[in-house]
C-alpha positions in Angstrom: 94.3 207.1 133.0 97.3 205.2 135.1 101.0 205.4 133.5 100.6 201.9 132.0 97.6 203.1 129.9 99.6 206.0 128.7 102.4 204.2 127.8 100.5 202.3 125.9 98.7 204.9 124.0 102.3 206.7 123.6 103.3 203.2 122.1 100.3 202.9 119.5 100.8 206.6 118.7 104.1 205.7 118.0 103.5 203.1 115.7 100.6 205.0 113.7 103.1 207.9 112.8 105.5 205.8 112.1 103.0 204.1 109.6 101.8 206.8 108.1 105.2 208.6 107.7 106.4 205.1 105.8 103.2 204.7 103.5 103.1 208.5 103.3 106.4 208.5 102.0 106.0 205.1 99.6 103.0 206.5 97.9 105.0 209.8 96.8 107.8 208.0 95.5 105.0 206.0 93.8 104.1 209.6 92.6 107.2 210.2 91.3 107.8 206.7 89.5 104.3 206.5 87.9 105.6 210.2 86.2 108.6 209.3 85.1 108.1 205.7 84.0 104.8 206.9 82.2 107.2 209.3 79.9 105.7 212.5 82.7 103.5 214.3 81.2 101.8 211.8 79.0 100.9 210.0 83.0 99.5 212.9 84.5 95.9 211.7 83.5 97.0 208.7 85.5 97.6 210.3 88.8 94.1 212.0 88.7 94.7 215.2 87.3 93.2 216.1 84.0 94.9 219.8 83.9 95.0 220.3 79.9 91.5 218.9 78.9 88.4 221.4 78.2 87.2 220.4 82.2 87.1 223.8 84.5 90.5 224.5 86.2 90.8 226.0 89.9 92.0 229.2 90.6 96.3 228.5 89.4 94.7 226.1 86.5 95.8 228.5 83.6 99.5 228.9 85.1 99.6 225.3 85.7 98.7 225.1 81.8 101.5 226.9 81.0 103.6 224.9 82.1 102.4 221.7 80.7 105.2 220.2 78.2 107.7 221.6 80.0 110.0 219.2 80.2 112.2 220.9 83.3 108.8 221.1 85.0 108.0 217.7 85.2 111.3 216.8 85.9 111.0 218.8 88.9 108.0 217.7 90.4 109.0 213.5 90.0 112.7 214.0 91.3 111.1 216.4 94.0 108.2 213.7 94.9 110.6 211.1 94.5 112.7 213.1 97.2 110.1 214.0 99.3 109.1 210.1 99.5 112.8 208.7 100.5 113.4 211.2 103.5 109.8 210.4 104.8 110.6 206.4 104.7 113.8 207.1 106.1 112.9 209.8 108.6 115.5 212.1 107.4 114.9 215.8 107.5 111.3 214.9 108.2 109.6 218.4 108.6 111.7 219.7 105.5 110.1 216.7 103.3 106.8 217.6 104.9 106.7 221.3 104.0 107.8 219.9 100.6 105.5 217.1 100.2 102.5 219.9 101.4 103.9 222.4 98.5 103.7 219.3 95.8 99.8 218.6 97.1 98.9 222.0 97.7 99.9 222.6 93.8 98.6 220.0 92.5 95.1 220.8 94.9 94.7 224.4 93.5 94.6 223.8 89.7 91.6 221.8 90.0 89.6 222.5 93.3 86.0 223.3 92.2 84.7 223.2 90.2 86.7 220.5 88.6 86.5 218.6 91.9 85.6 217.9 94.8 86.9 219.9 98.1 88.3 217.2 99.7 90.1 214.3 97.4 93.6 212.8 97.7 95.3 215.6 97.7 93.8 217.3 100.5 94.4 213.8 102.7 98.1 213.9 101.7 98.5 217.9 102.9 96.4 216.7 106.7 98.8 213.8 106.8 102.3 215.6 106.2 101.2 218.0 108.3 100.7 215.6 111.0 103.8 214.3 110.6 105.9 218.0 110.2 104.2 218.5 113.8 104.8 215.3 115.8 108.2 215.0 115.1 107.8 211.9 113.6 111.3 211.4 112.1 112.3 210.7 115.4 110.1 207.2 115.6 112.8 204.7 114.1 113.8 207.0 111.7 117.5 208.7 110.4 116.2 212.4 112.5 116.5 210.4 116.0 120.6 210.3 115.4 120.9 213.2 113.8 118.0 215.6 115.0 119.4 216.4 118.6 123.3 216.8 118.2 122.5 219.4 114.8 119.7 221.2 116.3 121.9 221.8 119.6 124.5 222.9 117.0 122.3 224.8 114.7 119.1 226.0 116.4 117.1 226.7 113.0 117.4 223.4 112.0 114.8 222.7 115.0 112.0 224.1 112.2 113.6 221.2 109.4 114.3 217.7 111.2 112.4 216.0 113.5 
């Protein structure tokens, strides 16, 4: 493969992260809206998880049921989704919103993996994507982390592990 062809590749990488980081990041704060436009709790049912019915509940199902009505709970996961969505459109503190964003999923994933689903589903995608995106520095692709990322991580070195 000649430089050309590699530039190109880089170039359609480039765009595919960005992509992803922007729909990635659109469908959380979808996540977030549904919740809290659908009065929370009452739209969990409408984001796929059916938590409080008689169906079998993964391994953290019954903590997840004790949470359910919890108003502070709920509150928590939309402003946190609805968080995690606007720094991964922007590109701000990308790897940060990523570890959040796989947190959210993973959650959500473990109180109903089998055998009240299936191994792989949405939530499963969403975790592969954001960690895609926590790796490849994809803030950095038109995003708020390509100003910010190298004068703060020359400044604070730990921040290397949350921007990018």
């Amino acid at each position: 493969m000649n430089s050309e062809e590699k530039k190109v590749n880089s170039f359609w990488l480039r765009v595919a992260l960005f992509f992803a980081r922007v729909v990635t990041g659109a469908s959380m704060i979808g996540l977030g809206l549904r919740l809290f436009i659908g009065g929370g709790w009452g739209a969990w049912n409408s984001i796929g998880v059916v938590l409080p019915t008689t169906y079998p509940r993964g391994p953290i199902g019954n903590i997840f049921l004790n949470f359910w009505g919890n108003v502070y709970v709920i509150q928590l996961l939309i402003w946190a989704a609805v968080a995690v969505g606007l720094a991964l459109v922007f590109g701000a503190f990308l790897r940060l919103a990523s570890y959040g964003g796989i947190l959210i999923m993973l959650s959500l994933y473990l109180a109903v993996i089998p055998p009240a689903s299936v191994i792989f589903n949405q939530h499963t995608i969403y975790i592969l994507i954001l960690a895609i995106l926590a790796i490849s520095k994809a803030g950095e692709i038109a995003g708020i982390d390509s100003f910010i990322a190298r004068p703060l991580e020359q400044k604070y070195p730990v921040l290397r592990y949350f921007l990018g």
